[in-house]
N, CA, C and O atoms as a GROMACS GRO file, in nm:
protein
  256
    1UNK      N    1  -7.921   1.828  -5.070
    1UNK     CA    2  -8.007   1.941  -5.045
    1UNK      C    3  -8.117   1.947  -5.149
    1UNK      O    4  -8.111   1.893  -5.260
    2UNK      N    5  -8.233   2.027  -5.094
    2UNK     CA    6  -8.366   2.022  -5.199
    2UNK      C    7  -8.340   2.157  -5.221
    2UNK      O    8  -8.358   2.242  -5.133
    3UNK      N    9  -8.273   2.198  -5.396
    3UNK     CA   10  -8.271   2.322  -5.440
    3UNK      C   11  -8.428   2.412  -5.422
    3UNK      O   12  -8.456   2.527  -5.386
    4UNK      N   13  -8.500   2.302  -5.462
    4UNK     CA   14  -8.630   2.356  -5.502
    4UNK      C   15  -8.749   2.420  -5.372
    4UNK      O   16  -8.861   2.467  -5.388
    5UNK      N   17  -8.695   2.405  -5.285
    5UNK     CA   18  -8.762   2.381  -5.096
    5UNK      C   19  -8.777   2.468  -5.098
    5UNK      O   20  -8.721   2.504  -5.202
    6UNK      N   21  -8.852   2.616  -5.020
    6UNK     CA   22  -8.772   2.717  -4.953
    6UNK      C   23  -8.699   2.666  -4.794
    6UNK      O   24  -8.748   2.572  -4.732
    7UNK      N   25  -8.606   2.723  -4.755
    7UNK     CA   26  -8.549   2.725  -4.641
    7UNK      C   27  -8.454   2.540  -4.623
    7UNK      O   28  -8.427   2.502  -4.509
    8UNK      N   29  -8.426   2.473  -4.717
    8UNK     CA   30  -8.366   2.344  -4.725
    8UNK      C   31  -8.221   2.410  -4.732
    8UNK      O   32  -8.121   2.373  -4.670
    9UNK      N   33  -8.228   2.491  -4.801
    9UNK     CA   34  -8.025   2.554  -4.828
    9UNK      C   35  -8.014   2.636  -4.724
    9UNK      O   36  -7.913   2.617  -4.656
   10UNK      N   37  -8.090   2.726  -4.688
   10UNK     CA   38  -8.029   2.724  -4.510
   10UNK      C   39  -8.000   2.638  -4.417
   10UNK      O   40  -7.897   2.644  -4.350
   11UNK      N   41  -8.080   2.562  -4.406
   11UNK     CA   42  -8.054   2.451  -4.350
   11UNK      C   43  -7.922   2.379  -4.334
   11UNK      O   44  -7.839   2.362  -4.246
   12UNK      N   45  -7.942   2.343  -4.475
   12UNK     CA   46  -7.816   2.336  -4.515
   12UNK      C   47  -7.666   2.324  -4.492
   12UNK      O   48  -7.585   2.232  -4.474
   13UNK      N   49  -7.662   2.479  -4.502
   13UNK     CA   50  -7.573   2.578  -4.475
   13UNK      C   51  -7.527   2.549  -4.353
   13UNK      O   52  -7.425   2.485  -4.330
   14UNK      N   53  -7.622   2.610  -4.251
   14UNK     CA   54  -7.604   2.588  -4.066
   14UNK      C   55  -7.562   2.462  -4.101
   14UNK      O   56  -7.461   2.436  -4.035
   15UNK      N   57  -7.597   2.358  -4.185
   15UNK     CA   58  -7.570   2.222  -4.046
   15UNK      C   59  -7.423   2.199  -4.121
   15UNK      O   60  -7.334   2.148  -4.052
   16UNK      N   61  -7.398   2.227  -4.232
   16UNK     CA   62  -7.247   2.239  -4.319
   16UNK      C   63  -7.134   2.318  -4.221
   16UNK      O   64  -7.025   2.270  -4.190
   17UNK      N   65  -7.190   2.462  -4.176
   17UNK     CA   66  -7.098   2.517  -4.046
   17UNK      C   67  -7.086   2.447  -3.925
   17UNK      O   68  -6.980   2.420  -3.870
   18UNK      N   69  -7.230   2.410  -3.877
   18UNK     CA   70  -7.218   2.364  -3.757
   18UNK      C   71  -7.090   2.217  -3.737
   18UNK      O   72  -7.021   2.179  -3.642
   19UNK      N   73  -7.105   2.172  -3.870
   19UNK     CA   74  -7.003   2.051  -3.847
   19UNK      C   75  -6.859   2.070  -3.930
   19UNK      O   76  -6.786   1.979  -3.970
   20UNK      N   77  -6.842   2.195  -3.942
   20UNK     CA   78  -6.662   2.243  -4.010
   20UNK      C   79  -6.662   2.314  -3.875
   20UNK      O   80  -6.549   2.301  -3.828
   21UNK      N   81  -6.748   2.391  -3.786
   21UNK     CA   82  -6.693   2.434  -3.631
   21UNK      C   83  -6.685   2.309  -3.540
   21UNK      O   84  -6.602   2.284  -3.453
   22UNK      N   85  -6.770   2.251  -3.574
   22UNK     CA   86  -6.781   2.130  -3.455
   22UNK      C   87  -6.624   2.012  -3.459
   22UNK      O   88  -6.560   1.965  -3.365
   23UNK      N   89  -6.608   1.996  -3.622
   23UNK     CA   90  -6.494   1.909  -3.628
   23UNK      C   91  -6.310   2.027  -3.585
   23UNK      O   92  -6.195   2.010  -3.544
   24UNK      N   93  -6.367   2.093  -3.615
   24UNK     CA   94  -6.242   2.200  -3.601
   24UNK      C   95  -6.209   2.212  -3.464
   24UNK      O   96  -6.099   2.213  -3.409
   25UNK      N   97  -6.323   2.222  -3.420
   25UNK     CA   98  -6.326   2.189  -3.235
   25UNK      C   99  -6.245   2.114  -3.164
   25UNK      O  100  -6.154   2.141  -3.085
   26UNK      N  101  -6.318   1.956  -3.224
   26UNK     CA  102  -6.249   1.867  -3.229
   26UNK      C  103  -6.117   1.877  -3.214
   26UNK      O  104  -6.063   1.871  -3.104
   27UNK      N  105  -6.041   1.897  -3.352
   27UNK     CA  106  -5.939   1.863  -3.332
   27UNK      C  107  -5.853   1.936  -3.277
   27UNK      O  108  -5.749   1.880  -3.244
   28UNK      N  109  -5.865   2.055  -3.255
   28UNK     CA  110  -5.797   2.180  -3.136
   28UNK      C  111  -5.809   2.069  -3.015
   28UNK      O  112  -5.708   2.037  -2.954
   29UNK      N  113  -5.950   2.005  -2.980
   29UNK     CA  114  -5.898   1.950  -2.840
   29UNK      C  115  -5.820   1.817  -2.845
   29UNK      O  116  -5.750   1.778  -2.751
   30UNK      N  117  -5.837   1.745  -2.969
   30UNK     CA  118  -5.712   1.620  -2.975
   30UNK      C  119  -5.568   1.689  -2.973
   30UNK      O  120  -5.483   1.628  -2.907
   31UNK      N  121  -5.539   1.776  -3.021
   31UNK     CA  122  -5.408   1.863  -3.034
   31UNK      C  123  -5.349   1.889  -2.908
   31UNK      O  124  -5.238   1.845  -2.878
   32UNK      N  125  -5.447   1.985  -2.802
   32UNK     CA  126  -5.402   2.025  -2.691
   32UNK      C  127  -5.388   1.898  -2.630
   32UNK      O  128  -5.276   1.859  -2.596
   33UNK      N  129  -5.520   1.808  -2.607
   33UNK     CA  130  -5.481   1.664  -2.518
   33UNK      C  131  -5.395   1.559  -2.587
   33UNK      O  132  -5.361   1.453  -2.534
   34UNK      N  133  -5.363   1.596  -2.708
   34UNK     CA  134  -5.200   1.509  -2.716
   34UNK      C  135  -5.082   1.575  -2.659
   34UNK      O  136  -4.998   1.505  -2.603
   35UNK      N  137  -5.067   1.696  -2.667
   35UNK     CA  138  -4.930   1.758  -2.541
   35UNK      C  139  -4.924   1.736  -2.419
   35UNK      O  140  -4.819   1.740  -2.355
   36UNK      N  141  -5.055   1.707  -2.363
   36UNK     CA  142  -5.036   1.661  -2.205
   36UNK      C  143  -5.066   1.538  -2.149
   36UNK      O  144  -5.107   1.510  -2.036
   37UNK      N  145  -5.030   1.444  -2.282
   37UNK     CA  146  -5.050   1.314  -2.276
   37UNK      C  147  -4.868   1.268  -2.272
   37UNK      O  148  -4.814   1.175  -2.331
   38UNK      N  149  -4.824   1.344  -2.204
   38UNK     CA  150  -4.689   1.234  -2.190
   38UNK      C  151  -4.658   1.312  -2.005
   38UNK      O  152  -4.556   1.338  -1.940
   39UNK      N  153  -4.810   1.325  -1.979
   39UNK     CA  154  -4.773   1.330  -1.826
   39UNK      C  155  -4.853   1.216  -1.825
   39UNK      O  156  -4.952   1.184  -1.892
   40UNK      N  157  -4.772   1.144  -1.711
   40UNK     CA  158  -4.841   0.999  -1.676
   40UNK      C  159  -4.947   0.937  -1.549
   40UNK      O  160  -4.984   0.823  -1.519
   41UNK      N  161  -4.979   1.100  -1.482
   41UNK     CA  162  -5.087   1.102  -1.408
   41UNK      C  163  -5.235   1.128  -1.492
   41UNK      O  164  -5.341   1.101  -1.435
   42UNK      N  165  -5.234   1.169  -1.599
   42UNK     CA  166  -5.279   1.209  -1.702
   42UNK      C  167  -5.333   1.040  -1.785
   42UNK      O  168  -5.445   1.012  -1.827
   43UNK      N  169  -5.225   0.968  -1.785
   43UNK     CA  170  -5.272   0.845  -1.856
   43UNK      C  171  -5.319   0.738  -1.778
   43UNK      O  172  -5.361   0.629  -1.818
   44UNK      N  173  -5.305   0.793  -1.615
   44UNK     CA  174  -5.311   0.680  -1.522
   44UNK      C  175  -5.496   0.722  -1.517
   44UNK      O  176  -5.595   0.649  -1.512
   45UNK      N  177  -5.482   0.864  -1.520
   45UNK     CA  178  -5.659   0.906  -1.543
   45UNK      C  179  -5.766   0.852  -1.660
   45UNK      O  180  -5.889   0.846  -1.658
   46UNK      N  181  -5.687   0.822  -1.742
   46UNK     CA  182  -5.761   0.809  -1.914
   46UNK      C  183  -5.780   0.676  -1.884
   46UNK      O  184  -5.892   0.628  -1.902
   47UNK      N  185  -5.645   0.576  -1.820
   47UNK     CA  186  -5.712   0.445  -1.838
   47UNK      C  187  -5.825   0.417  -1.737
   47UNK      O  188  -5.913   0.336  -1.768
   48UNK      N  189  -5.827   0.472  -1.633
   48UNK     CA  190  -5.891   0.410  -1.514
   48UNK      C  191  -6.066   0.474  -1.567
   48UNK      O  192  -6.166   0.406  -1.543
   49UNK      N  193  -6.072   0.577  -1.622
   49UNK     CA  194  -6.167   0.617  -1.680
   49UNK      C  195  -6.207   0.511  -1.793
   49UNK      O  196  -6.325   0.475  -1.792
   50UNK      N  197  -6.145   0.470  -1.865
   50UNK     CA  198  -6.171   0.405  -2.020
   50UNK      C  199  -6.239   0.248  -1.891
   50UNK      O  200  -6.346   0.191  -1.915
   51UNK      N  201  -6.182   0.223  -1.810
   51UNK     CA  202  -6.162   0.071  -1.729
   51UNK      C  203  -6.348   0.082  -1.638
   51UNK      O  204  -6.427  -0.013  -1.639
   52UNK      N  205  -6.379   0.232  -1.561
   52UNK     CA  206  -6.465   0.230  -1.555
   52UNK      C  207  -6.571   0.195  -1.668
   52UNK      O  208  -6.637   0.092  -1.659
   53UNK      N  209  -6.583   0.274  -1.767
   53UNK     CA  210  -6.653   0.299  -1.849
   53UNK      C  211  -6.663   0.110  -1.951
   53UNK      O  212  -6.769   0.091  -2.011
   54UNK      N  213  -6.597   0.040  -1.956
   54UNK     CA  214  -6.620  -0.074  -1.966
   54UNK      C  215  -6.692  -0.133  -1.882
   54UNK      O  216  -6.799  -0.186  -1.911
   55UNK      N  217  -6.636  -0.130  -1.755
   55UNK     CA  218  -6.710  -0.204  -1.694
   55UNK      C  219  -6.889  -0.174  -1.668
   55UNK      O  220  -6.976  -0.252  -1.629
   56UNK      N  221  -6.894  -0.075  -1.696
   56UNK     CA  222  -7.066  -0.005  -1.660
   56UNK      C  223  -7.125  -0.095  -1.782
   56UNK      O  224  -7.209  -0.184  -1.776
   57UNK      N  225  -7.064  -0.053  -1.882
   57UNK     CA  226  -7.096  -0.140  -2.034
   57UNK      C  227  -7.145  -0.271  -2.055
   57UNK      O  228  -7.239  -0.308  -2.126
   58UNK      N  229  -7.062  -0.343  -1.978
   58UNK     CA  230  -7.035  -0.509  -1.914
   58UNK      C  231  -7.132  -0.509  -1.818
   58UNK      O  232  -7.217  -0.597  -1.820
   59UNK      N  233  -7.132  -0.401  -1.710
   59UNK     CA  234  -7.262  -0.443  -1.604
   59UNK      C  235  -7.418  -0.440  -1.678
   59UNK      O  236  -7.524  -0.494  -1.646
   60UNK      N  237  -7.373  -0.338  -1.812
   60UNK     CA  238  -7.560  -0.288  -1.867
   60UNK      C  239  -7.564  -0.478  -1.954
   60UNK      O  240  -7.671  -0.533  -1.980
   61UNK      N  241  -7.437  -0.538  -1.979
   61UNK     CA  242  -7.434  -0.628  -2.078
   61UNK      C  243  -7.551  -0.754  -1.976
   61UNK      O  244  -7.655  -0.812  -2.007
   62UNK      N  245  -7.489  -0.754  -1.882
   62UNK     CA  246  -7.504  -0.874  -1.814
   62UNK      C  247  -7.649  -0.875  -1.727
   62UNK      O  248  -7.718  -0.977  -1.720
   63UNK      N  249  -7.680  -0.772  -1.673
   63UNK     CA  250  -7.810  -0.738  -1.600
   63UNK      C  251  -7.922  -0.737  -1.680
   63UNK      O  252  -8.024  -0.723  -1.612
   64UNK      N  253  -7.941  -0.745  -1.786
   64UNK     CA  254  -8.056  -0.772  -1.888
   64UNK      C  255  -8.107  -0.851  -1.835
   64UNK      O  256  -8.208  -0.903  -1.882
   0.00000   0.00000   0.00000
């Protein structure tokens, strides 16, 4: 931070909250989506999602 600025320690500040709410966020939703990760319609969703999402990756790789 620039002590000497005006308005740099607000700045600051907000972006210091914005990312202790933002990570806190976070991990409330890793928490909740680890309890309903031992339903296995649930993991049959995550992979087929993760399987899309490669492949788009692989299609942006190759179509250049």
């Amino acid at each position: 931070m620039a002590w000497g600025t005006p308005g740099k320690t607000l700045f600051g500040m907000g972006a210091a909250t914005g990312s202790a709410l933002w990570f806190a966020g976070m991990g409330r939703c890793v928490f909740s989506l680890g309890q309903r990760l031992s339903s296995p319609a649930l993991r049959r969703w995550l992979d087929v999602m993760m399987w899309c999402t490669a492949l788009m990756l692989g299609w942006g790789l190759l179509a250049v």
